[in-house]
C-alpha positions as CSV (number, residue, x, y, z in Angstrom):
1,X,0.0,0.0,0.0
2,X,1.9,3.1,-1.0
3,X,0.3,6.6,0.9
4,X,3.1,8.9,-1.1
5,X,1.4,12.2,-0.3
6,X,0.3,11.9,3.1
7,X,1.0,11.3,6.6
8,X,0.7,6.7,6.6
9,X,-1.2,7.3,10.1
10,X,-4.0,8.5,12.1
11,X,-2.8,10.6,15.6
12,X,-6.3,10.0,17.0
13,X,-6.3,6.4,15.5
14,X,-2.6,5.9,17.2
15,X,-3.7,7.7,20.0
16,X,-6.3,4.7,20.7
17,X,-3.7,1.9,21.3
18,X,-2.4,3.3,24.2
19,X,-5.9,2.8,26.0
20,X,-5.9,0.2,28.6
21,X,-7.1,-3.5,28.9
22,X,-7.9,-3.9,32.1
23,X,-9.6,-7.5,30.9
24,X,-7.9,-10.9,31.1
25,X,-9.5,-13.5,28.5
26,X,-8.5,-17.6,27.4
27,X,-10.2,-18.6,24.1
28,X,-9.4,-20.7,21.1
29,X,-8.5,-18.1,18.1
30,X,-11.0,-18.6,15.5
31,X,-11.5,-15.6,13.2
32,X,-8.1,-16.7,10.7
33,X,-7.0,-15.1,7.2
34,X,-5.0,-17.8,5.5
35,X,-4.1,-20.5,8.0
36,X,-1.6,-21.3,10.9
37,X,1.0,-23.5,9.2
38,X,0.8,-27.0,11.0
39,X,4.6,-27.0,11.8
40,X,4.1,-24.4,13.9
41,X,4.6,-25.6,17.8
42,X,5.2,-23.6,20.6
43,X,4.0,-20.5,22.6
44,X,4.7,-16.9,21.2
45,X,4.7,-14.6,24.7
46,X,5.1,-11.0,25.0
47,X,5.1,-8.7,27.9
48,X,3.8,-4.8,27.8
49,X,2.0,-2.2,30.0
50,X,-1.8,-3.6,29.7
51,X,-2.6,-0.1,32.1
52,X,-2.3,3.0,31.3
53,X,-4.3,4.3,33.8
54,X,-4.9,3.5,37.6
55,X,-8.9,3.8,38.7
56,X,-9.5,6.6,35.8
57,X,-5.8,8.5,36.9
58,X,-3.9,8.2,33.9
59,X,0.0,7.6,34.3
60,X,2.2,9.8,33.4
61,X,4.4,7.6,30.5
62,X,3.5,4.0,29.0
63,X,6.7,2.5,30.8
64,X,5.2,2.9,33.8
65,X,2.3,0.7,33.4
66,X,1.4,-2.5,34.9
67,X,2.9,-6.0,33.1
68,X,0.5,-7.7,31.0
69,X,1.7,-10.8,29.4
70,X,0.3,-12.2,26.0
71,X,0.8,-16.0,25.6
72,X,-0.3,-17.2,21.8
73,X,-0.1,-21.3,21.8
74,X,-0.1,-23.0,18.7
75,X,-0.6,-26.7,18.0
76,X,-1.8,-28.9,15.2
77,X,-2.5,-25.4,13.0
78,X,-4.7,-24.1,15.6
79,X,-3.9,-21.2,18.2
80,X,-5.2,-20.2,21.7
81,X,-5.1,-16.8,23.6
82,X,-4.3,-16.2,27.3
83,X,-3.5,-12.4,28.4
84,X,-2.9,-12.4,32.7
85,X,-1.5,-9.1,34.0
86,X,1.4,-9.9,36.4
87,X,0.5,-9.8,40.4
88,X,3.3,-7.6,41.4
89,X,2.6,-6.4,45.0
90,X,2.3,-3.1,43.6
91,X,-0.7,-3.9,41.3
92,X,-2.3,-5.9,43.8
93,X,-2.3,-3.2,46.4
94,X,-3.2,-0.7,43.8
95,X,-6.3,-3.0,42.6
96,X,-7.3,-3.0,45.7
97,X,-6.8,0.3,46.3
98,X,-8.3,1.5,43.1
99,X,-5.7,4.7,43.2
100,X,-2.1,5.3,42.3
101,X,-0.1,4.2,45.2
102,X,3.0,4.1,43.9
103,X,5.8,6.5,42.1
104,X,6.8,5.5,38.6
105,X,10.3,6.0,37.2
106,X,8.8,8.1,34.3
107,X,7.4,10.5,35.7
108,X,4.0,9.3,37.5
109,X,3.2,10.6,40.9
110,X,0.6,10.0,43.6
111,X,-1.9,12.0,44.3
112,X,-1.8,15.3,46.8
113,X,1.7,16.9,45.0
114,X,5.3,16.7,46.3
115,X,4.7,16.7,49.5
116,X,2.5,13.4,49.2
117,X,5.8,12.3,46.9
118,X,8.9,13.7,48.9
119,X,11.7,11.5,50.1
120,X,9.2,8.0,48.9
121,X,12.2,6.5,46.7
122,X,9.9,2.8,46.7
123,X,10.0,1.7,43.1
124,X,6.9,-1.1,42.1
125,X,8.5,-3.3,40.1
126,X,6.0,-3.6,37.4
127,X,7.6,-6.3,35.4
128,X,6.3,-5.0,32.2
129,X,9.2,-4.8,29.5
130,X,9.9,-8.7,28.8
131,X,9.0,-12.3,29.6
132,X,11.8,-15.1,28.5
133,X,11.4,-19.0,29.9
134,X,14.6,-20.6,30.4
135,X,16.0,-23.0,33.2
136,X,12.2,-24.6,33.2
137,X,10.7,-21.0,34.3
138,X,8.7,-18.5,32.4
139,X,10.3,-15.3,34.1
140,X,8.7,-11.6,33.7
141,X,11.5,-9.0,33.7
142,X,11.8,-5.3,34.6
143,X,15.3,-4.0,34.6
144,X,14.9,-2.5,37.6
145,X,14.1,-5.2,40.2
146,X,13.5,-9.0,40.2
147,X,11.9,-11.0,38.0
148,X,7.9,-12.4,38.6
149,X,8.0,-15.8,37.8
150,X,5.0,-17.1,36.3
151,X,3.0,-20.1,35.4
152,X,3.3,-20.8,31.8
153,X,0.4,-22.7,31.0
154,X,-2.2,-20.4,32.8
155,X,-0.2,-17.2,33.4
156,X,-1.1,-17.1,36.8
157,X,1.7,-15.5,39.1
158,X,3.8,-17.5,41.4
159,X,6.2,-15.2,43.1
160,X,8.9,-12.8,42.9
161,X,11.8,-15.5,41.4
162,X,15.5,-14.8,43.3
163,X,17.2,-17.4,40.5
164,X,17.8,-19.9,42.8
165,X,20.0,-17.6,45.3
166,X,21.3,-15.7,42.8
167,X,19.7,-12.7,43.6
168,X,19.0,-10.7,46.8
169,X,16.1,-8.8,47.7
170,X,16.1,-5.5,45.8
171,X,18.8,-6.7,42.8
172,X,18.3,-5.4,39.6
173,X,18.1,-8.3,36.4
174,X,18.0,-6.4,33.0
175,X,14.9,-7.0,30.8
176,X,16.9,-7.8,27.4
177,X,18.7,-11.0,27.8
178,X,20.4,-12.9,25.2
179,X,20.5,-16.2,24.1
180,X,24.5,-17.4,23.3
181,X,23.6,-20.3,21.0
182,X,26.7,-22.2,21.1
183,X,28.7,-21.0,24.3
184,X,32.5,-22.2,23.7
185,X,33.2,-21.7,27.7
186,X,30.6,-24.5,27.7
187,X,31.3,-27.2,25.0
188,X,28.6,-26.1,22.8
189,X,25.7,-25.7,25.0
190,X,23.7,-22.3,24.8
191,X,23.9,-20.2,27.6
192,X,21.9,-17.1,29.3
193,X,23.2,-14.1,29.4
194,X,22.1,-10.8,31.0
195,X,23.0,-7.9,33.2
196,X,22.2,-5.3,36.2
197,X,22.8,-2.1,36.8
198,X,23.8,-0.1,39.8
199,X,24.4,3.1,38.4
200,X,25.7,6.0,40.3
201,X,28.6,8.3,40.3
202,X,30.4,5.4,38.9
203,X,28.2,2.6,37.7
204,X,28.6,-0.9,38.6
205,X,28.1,-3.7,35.4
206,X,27.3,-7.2,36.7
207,X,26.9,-10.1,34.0
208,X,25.5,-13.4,34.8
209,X,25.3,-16.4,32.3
210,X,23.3,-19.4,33.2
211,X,23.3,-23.1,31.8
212,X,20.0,-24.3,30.4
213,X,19.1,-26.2,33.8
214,X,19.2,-22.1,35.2
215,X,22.4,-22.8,37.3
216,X,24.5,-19.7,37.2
217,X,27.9,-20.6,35.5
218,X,29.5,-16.8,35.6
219,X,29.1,-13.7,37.4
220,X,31.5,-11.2,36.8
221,X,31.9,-6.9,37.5
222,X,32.9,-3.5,35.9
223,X,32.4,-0.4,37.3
224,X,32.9,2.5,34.9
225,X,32.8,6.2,35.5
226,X,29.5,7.7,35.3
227,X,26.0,7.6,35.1
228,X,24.8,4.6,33.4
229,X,21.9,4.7,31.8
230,X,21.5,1.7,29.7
231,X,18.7,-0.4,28.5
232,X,20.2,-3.1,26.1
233,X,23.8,-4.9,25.4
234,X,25.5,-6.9,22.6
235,X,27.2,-10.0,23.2
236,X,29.7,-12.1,21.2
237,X,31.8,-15.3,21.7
238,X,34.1,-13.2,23.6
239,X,32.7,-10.1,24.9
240,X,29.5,-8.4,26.2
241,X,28.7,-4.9,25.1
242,X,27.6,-2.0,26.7
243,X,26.9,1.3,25.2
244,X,27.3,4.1,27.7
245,X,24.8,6.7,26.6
246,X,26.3,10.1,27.4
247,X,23.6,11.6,30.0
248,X,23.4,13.0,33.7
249,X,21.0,12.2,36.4
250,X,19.9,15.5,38.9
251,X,18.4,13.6,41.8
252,X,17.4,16.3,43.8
253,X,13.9,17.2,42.3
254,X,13.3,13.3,42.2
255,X,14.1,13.3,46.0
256,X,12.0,16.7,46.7
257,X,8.6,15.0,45.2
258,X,8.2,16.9,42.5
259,X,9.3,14.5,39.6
260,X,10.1,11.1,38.2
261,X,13.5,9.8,38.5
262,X,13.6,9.5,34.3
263,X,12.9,13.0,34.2
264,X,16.0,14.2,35.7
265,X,17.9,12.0,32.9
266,X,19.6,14.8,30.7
267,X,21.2,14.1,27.2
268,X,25.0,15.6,27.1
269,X,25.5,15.9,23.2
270,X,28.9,17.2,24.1
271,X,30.2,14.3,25.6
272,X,31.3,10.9,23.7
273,X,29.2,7.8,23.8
274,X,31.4,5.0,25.6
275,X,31.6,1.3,24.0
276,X,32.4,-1.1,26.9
277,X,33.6,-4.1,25.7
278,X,33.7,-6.8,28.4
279,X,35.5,-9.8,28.3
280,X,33.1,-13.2,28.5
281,X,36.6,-15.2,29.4
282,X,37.3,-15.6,33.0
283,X,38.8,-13.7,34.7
284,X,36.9,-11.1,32.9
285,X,40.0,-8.4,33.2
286,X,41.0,-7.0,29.9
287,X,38.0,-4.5,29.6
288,X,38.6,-1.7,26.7
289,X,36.9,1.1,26.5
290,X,36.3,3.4,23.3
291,X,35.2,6.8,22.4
292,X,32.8,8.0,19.8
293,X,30.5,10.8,18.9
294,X,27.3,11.6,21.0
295,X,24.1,9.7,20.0
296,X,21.5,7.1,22.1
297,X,20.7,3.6,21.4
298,X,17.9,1.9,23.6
299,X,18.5,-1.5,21.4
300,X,21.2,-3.0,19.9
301,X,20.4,-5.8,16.6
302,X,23.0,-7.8,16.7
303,X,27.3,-8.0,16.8
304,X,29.9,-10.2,15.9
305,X,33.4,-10.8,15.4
306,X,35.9,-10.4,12.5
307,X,39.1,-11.0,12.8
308,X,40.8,-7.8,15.5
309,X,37.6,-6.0,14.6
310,X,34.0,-5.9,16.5
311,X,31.4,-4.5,14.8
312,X,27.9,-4.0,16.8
313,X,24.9,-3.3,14.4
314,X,22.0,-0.5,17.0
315,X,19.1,1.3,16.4
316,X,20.9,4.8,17.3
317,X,18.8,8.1,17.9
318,X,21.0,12.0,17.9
319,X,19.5,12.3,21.0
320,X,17.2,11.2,23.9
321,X,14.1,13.8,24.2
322,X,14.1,14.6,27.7
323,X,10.4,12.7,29.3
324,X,9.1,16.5,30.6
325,X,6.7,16.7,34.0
326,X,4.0,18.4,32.1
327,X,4.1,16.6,28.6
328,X,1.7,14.2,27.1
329,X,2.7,11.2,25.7
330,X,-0.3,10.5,23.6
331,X,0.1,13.9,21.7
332,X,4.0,13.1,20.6
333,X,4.7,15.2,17.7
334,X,6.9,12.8,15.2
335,X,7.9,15.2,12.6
336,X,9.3,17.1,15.9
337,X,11.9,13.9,16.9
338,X,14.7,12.6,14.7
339,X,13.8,9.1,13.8
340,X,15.5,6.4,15.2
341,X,18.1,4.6,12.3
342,X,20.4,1.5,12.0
343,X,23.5,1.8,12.6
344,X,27.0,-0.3,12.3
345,X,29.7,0.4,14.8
346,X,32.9,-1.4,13.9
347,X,35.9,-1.3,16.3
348,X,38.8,-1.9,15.6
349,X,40.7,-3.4,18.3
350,X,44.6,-3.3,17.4
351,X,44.6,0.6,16.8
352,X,41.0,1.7,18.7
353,X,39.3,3.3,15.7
354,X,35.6,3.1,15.9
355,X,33.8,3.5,12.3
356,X,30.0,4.3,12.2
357,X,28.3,3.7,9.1
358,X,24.5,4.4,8.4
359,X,23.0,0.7,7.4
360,X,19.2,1.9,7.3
361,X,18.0,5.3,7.1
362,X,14.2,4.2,7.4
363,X,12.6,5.2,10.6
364,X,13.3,1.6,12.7
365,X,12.9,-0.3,15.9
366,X,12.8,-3.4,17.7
367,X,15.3,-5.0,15.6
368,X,15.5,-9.0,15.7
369,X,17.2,-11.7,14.7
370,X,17.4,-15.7,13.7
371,X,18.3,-16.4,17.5
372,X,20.7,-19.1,16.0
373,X,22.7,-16.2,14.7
374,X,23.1,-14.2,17.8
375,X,26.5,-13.1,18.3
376,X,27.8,-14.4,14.9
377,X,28.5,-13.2,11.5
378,X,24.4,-13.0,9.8
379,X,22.9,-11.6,6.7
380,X,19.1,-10.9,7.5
381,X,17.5,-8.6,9.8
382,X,14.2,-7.8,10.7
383,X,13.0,-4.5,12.2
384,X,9.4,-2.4,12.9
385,X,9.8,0.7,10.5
386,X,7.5,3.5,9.9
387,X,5.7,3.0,6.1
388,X,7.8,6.1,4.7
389,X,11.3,5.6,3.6
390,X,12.0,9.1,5.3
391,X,10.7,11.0,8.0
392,X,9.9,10.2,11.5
393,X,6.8,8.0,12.3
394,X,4.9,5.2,14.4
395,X,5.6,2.1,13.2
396,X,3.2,0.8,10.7
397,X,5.4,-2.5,9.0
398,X,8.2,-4.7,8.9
399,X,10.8,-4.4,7.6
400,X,13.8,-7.2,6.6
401,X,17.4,-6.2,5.6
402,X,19.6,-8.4,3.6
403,X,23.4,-7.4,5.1
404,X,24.6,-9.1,2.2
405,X,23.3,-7.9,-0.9
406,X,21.2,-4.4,0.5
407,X,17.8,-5.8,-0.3
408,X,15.0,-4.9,1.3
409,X,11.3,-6.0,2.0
410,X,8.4,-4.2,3.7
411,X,5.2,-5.8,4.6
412,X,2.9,-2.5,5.5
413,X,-0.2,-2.2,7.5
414,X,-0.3,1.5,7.1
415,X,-3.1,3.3,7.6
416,X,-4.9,1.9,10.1
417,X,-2.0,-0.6,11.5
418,X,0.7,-0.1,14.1
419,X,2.9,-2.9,14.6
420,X,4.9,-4.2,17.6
421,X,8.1,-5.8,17.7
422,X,9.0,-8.8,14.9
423,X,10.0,-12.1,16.3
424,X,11.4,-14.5,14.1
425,X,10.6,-18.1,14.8
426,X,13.1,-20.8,12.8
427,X,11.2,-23.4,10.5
428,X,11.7,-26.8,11.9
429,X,14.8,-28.5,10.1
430,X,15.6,-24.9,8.6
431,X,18.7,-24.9,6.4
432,X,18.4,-21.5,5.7
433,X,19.2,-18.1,7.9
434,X,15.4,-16.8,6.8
435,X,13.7,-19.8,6.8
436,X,10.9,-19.3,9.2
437,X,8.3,-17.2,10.0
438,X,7.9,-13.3,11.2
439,X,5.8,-12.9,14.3
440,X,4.2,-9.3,15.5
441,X,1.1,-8.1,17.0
442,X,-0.7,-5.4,15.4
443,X,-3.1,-2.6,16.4
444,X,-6.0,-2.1,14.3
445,X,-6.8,1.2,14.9
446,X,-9.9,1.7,12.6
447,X,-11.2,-1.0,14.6
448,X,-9.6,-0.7,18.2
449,X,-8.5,-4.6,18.1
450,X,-5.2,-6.1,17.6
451,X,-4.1,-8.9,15.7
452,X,-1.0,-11.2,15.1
453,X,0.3,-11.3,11.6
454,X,2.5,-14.3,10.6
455,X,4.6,-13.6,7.8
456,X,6.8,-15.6,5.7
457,X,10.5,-14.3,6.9
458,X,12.0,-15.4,3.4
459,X,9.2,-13.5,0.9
460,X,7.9,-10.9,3.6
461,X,6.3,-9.2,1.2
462,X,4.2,-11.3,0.0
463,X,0.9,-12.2,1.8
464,X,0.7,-13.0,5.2
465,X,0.5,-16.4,5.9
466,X,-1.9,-16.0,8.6
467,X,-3.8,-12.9,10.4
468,X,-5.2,-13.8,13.6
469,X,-7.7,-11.8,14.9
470,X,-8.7,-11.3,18.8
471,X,-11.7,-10.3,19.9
472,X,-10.4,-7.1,21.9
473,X,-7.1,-4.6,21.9
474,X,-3.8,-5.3,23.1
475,X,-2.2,-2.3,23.9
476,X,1.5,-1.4,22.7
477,X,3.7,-3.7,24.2
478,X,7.2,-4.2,24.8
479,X,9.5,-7.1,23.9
480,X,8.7,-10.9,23.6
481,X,10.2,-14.3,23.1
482,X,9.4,-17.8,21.2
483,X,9.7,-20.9,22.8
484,X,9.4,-24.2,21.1
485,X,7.3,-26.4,24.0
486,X,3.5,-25.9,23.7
487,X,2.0,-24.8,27.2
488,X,-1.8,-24.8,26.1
489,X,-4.5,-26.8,27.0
């Protein structure tokens, strides 16, 4: 669908996705264009804020709404829904309540004005960004706290999970984990790895990488000078990643009550963006640190290793717009905002040169992946993008990148679609990198309902190979994950 002389979207339309669900439903999908491919076993979940509002108050930014996970199982070409918001102690009391309770990181407050707010530093871990099962354990993450473990078959809530001692009470565990497919510290086997954060006046790194069975088989430390404020890493055979986005934190009106902590995050264009690179290999010493211009990256694609040079592939951004106490996030002006854009970084490890070269100039996020790929050398990529080739916009398709030969393929749902992130789900004996099938959720908003769209991952633009339609809206989520056991009924 080409829309060459006008705006792709709707604002009010938009607007409309980012009403709540406050309704958890089970039923068998039904209402199918084209049809679920047989082959296709396993449970798609994602994880989002399903509130945007607490008893009629609305919140003050999207990432501080309650976790609502999505679970989509699929067996024998048919597919059943579950949605379950997570029973942090927060929304529980908060339910009960039916008020805001609790301060949010973004910028939400309680009622009665700072001096309801001052000195109250107690986060609610909302466990809304991503949901990942590994070690036997479906595992609900926030990057600021602990993860909720949950039950996968019925999404009910089980507890806050300390990974089997590996935590304490009030330890961070980062919400974008990845998957090392073929660990060579461990023969072969895959292997977990994520981070926390304890950023201050120098910030603390802590990596943790976990065997299948979720035993811990690493933990190792950097501390680094500076405020980290950092939402995603890289990893390769022989490093972790960090990009140190160049910003200052003013805790004083965060302290006095009268804002969020993420609104005294300030963007320093006149300071370099730091690359940590951390090595996997105990004992974990040799960390090198490089230098290059300002910019922000919430998400990294992908990175991999050549030779003496590392190159990291990142949605980057000039800047990070400052969240403001008195904006509204439903009225975002995207003409106002440079778009976010993909980006290789390749470093250069014998003489410290860092290169950055602009791979996509298409407005793009969420960028993801063949998970047998990560860490390695890979040709395809897919990526939300906005339906325009230039210009800043909500994303309304997906888009795949061939690394190798600079094809691309959009599959648009412009006008009335926005889309979430793409997960890419292998074909069963798959012998080749894009051989499988593209998975997003997408918000109708001519119809306030979502749907998931399954598209072909090697001919995305043809049609989809099936639409699945809900019976209700699933507001904009987050991130999500595949797993190949089937947890239905």
């Amino acid at each position: 669908m080409e829309l060459t002389n006008k705006k792709s979207y709707n604002n009010e339309e938009w607007r409309q996705g980012y009403l709540s669900q406050p309704n958890e439903y089970e039923y068998e999908i039904t209402k199918i264009d084209g049809s679920i491919p047989v082959e296709l076993t396993g449970t798609l979940f994602r994880n989002g804020p399903g509130l945007l509002d607490i008893g009629g108050t609305p919140i003050h930014h999207p990432f501080d709404g309650d976790g609502m996970v999505c679970a989509f199982y699929f067996d024998n070409g048919k597919a059943y829904f579950r949605n379950r918001f997570v029973r942090t102690e927060g929304y529980v009391k908060e339910q009960q309540a039916g008020k805001i309770l609790y301060r949010g990181v973004f910028g939400t407050q309680k009622p009665g004005g700072w001096l309801n707010n001052i000195f109250d530093l107690k986060l609610k871990n909302i466990a809304n960004t991503n949901i990942i099962y590994w070690g036997d354990k479906l595992l609900a993450l926030w990057e600021a706290a602990e993860p909720h473990r949950l039950n996968p078959e019925t999404l009910e809530t089980i507890s806050i999970d300390y990974l089997d001692g590996v935590l304490q009470p009030g330890n961070a565990f980062a919400a974008h984990p990845w998957i090392d497919p073929s660990c060579q510290l461990d023969n072969g086997a895959p292997c977990l790895v994520n981070f926390a954060i304890e950023p201050g006046l120098s910030s603390k790194i802590t990596l943790y990488e976990f065997a299948p069975d979720g035993k811990l088989l690493r933990r190792y430390s950097h501390s680094t000078p500076g405020f980290c404020f950092i939402h995603d890493f890289a990893i390769t055979p022989n490093y972790c990643i960090f990009f140190q986005n160049p910003v200052s934190f003013n805790p004083l009106p965060y302290l006095l009550g009268l804002q969020g902590a993420g609104e005294g995050v300030e963007f320093k264009p006149s300071q370099p963006t730091k690359i940590i690179l951390i090595p996997r290999t105990p004992p974990h010493r040799e960390v090198k640190t490089f230098t290059i211009e300002a910019g922000f990256v919430f998400h990294h694609a992908n990175a991999f290793e050549v030779g003496d040079k590392v190159c990291i592939d990142s949605v980057a951004y000039e800047a990070l717009p400052q969240v403001q106490r008195n904006s509204d996030y439903k009225t975002t002006d995207f003409d106002a905002l440079a778009p976010g854009q993909l980006w290789r970084f390749t470093i250069d490890r014998s003489d410290g040169n860092v290169e950055k070269t602009l791979v996509e100039s298409r407005c793009c996020e969420f960028p993801y992946v063949n998970p047998n790929q990560a860490g390695r050398e890979y040709r395809y990529l897919w990526l939300g993008a906005a339906h325009h080739a230039t210009g800043n916009a909500p994303l309304q398709g997906i888009l795949k990148l061939d690394l190798q030969t600079g094809v691309k393929q959009l599959h648009s749902f412009a006008p009335h679609g926005y889309v979430s992130e793409p997960i890419f789900v292998p074909k069963p004996n798959a012998t080749k990198e894009d051989e499988g099938w593209v998975m997003t959720l997408v918000y109708d908003g001519a119809n306030h309902y979502s749907k998931l769209a399954i598209l072909d991952g090697e001919n995305l633009e043809a049609g989809a190979t099936a639409i699945l339609h809900l019976q209700h809206h699933i507001p904009y989520g987050l991130h999500g994950s595949w797993c190949n056991q089937y947890f239905g009924k």
